[in-house]
N, C-alpha and C positions, 0 to 999 in steps of 0.2 A: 630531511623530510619535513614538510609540510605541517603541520598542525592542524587543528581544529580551536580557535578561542573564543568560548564563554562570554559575555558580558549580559550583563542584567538592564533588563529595557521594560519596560512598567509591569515586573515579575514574571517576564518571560524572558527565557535563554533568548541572544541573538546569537546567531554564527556568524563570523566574520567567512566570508570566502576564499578560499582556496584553489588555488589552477586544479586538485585531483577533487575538491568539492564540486566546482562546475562540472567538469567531466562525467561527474557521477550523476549531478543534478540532469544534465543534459542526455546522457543518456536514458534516464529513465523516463524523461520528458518525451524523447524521442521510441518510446516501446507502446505497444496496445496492450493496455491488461497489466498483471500485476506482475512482476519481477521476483526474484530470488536474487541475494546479493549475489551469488555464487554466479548467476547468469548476466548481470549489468559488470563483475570482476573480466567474465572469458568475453565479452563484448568488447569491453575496451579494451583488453590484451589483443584484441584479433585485431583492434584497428592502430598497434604497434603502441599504445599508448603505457608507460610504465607506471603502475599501481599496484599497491597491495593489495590482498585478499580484506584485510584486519581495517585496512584506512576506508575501503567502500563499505562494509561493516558498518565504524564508527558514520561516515558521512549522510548512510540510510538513516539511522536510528536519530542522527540531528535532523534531519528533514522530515521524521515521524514525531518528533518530540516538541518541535515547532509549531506542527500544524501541518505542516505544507505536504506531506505525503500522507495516504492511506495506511493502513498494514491490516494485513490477515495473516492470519495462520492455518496453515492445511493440517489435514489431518494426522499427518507424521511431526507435527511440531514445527514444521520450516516458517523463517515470515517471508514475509511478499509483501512487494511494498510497491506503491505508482503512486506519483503526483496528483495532488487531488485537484480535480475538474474545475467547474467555475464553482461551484457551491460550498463556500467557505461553512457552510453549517451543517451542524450534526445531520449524518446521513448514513444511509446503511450500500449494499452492494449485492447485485446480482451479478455472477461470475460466472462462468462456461468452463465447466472444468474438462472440454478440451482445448481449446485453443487461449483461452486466459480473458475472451472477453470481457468487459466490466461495464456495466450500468450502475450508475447512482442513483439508488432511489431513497423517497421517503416513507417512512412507518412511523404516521400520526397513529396506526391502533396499537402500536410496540410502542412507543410513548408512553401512552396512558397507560397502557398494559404494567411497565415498569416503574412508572411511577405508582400506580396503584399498591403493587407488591410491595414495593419498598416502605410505603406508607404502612401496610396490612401488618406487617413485618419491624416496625419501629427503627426500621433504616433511615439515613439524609445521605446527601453525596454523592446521590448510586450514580455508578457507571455502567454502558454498557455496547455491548457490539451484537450487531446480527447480519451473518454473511449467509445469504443464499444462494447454493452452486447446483449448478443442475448444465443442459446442453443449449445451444443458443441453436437459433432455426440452421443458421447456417450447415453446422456441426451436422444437426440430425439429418439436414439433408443429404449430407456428403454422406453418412454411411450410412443410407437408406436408399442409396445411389444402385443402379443393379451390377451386379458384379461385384461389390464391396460385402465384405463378410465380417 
């Protein structure tokens, strides 16, 4: 089995690539919206490909650790993770929680909002995330459609 290897690049992890790293990268490259590891594991197991459950795990969490993918977490604790768009900087996410849509947007007033608090508050450092889920037009259409209940 494959591995995942560490090395240190101006104090950020790199990952060396992997055949089931790509796989996983690619797959989730190739998805609209946000994934469940669980769901990019039975993807590539459908298209015959041999992977662990524990190695797309590990492969997600090095592509959120990096940078290079999103994560949320829903309301039952699961994460979710997609490749992040063009905009390498901090950015928040409008999400469709039927179909997984995702928009990246930005929140200049969640900014200052958080930077203010943390100020108010004798914080430095702060982190933070704001996922907005709600249904995208598509969605409300479809079951606003007659005959749909």
């Amino acid at each position: 089995m494959q591995g995942v290897v560490s090395t240190a690049l101006n104090g950020r992890r790199r990952q060396r690539t992997t055949r089931q790293g790509g796989l996983v990268r690619d797959q989730l490259a190739a998805a609209e919206g946000f994934r469940s590891a669980q769901s990019v594991f039975s993807e590539l197991r459908a298209k015959g490909e041999v992977v662990g459950l524990s190695t797309v795990y590990r492969h997600l969490q090095a592509l959120a650790d990096d940078g290079e993918a999103d994560t949320l977490q829903t309301p039952e604790g699961e994460s979710l993770y997609r490749l992040c768009g063009q905009s390498s900087h901090h950015h928040h996410h409008l999400v469709c929680r039927t179909c997984g849509r995702t928009v990246e947007i930005e929140g200049r007033g969640v900014e200052r909002w958080a930077a203010q608090v943390a100020e108010d508050n004798g914080f430095s450092e702060v982190d933070h995330t704001v996922e907005l889920l709600g249904v995208c037009g598509t969605c409300a259409a479809a079951a606003a459609a007659p005959g749909r209940r």
